[in-house]
C-alpha positions as a printed NumPy array, in Angstrom:
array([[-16.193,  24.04 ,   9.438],
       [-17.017,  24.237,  13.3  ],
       [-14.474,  22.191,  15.733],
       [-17.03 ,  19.451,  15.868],
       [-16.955,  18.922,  11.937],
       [-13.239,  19.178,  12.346],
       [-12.646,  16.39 ,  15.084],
       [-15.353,  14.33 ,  12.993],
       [-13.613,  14.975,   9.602],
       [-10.48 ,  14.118,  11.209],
       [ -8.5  ,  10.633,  10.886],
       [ -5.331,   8.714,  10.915],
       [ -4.632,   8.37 ,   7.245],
       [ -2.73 ,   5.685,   6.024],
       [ -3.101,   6.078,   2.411],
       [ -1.627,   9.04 ,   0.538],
       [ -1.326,  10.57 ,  -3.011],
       [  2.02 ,  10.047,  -3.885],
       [  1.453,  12.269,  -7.221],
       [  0.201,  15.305,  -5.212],
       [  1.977,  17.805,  -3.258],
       [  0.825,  19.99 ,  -0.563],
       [  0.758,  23.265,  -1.177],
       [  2.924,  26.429,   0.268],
       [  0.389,  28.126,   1.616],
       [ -1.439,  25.1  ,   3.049],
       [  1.62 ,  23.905,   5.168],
       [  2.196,  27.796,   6.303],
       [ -1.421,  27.623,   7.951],
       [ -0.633,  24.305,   9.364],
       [  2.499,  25.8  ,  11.099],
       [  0.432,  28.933,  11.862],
       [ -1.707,  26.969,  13.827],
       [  0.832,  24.926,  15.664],
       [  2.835,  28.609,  16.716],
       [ -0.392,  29.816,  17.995],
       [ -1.388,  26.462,  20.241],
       [ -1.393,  26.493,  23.938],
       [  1.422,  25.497,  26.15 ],
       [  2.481,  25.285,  29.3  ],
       [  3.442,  29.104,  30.506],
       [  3.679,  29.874,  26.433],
       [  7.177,  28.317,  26.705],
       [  6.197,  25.677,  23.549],
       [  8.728,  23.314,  24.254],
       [  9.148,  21.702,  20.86 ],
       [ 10.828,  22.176,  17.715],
       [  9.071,  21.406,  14.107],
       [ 11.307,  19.977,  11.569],
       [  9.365,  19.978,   8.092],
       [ 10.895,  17.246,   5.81 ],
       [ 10.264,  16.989,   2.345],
       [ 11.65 ,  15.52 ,  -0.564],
       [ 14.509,  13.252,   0.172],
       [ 14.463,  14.022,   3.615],
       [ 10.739,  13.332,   4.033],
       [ 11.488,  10.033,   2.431],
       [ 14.552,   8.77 ,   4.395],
       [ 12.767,   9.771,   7.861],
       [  9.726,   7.822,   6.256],
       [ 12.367,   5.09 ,   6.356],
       [ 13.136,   5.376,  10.065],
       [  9.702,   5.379,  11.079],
       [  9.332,   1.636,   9.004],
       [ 11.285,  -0.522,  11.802],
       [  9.498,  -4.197,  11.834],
       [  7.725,  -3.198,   9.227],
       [  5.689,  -0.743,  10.735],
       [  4.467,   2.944,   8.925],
       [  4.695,   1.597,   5.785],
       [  2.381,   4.083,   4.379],
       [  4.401,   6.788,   5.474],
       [  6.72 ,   6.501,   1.837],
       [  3.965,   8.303,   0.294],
       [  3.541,  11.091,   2.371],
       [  5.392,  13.995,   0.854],
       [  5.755,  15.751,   3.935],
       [  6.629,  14.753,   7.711],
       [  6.965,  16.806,  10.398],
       [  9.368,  16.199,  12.983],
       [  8.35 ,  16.85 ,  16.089],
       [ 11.395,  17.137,  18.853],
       [ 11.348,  17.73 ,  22.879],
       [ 13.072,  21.098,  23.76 ],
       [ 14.304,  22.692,  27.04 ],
       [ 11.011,  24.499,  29.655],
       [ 11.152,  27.978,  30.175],
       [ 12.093,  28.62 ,  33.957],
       [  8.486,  29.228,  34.907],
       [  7.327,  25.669,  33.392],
       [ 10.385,  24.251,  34.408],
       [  9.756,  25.227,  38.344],
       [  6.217,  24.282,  37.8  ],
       [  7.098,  20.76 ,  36.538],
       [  9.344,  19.677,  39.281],
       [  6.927,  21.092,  41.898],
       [  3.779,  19.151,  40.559],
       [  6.135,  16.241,  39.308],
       [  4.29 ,  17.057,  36.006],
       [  5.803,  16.399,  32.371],
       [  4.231,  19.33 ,  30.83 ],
       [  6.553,  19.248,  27.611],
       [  5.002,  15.934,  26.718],
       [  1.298,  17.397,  27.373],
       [  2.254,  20.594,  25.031],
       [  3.6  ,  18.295,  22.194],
       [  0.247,  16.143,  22.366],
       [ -1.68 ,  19.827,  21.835],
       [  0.36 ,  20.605,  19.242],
       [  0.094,  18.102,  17.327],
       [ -3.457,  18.03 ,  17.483],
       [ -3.427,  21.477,  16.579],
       [ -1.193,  20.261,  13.635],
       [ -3.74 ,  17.363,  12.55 ],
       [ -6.926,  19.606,  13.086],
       [ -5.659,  21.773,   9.902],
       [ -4.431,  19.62 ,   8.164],
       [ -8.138,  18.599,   7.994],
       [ -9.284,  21.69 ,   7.594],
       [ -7.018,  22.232,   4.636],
       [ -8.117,  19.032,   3.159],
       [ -5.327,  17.047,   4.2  ],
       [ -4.128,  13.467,   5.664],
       [ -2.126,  13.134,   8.774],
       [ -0.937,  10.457,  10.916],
       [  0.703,  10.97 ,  13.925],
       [  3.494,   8.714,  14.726],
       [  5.195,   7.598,  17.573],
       [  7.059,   4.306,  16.172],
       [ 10.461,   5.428,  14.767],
       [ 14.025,   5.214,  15.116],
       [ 14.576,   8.171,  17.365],
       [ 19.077,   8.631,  16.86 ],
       [ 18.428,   8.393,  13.257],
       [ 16.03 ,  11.1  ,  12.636],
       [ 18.073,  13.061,  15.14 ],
       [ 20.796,  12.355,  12.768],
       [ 18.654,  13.236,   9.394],
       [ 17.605,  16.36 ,  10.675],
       [ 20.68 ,  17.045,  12.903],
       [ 18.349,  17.314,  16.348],
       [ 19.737,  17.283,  19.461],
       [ 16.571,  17.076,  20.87 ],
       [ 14.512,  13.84 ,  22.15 ],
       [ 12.095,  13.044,  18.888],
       [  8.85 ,  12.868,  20.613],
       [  6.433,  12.301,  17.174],
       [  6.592,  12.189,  13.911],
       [  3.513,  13.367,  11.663],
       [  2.957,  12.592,   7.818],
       [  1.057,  15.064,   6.138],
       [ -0.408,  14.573,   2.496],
       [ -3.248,  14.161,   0.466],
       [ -5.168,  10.947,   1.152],
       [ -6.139,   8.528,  -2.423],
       [ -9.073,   8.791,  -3.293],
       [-10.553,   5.729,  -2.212],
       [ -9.341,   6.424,   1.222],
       [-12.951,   7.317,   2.356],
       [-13.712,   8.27 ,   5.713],
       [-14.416,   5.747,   8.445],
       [-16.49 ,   5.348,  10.92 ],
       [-15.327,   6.649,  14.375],
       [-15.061,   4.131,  17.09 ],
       [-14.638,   5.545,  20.274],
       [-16.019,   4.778,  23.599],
       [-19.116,   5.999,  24.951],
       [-19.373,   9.309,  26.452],
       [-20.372,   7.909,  29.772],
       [-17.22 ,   6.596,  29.933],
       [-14.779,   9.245,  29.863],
       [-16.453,  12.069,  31.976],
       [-18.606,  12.545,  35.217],
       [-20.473,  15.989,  36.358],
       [-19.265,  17.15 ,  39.921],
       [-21.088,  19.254,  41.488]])
């Protein structure tokens, strides 16, 4: 699969396979891919928590405030994604350019994260409704949880839909 294929293939999914799990070697390339994404000054300023099995399904539970995520049950893996400390270089570079760069390298890894999980044939969902002190507490963070991403294998009748996204004329302009 090209990137295009990819970032076509590619959706939220909201309906997984409770039955199936996701394989070792499937999850390694998944984490492969997030250790090799860009970031600002290579510092990666996040930390992946993988939670499966009980701990997949009680985070699953703080994700389901006001009856939100309720999808995410089923997924037998979620990834934790937490806010670490800059390197100095980022760090300087942030307060200079009043830039949060941590939160722009969490949003590429992640879609690093998402982009094989579809290549691998996977679901994902990335989400950012959750109760933030008790996953710390599940996973014994002390880090800010920025995301949290479900990763499993979607039903079968979860059949891809169609992308709706604005127009290309709306999001970018050629300057010359």
């Amino acid at each position: 699969m090209n990137f295009t294929e990819i970032a076509e293939k590619r959706q939220s999914c909201r309906s997984y396979d409770p039955t199936r799990e996701v394989e070792s070697e499937k999850l390694d390339k998944i984490l492969e891919s997030a250790r090799l994404s860009p970031s600002a000054c290579n510092g990666q300023p996040y930390f992946i928590t993988v939670c499966k099995g009980d701990a997949a399904k009680k985070v699953a539970k703080a994700t389901q405030g006001m009856g939100m995520n309720k999808f995410a049950s089923d997924a037998p893996i979620l990834l934790v994604i937490s806010e670490m400390p800059y390197v100095a270089s980022a760090a300087l570079g942030a307060k200079v350019k009043k830039n949060d760069y941590r939160s722009i390298d969490i949003g590429i890894v992640s879609a690093y994260i998402t982009a094989e999980a579809a290549c691998q044939g996977l679901g994902s969902c990335i989400l950012g409704w959750f109760d933030d002190a008790e996953i710390r507490k599940i996973c014994n963070l002390d880090g800010a949880v920025r995301l949290v991403i479900t990763l499993g294998y979607p039903k079968s009748d979860d059949k891809l839909r169609a992308k709706k996204r604005k127009d290309i004329s709306e999001l970018t302009k050629i300057v010359e």
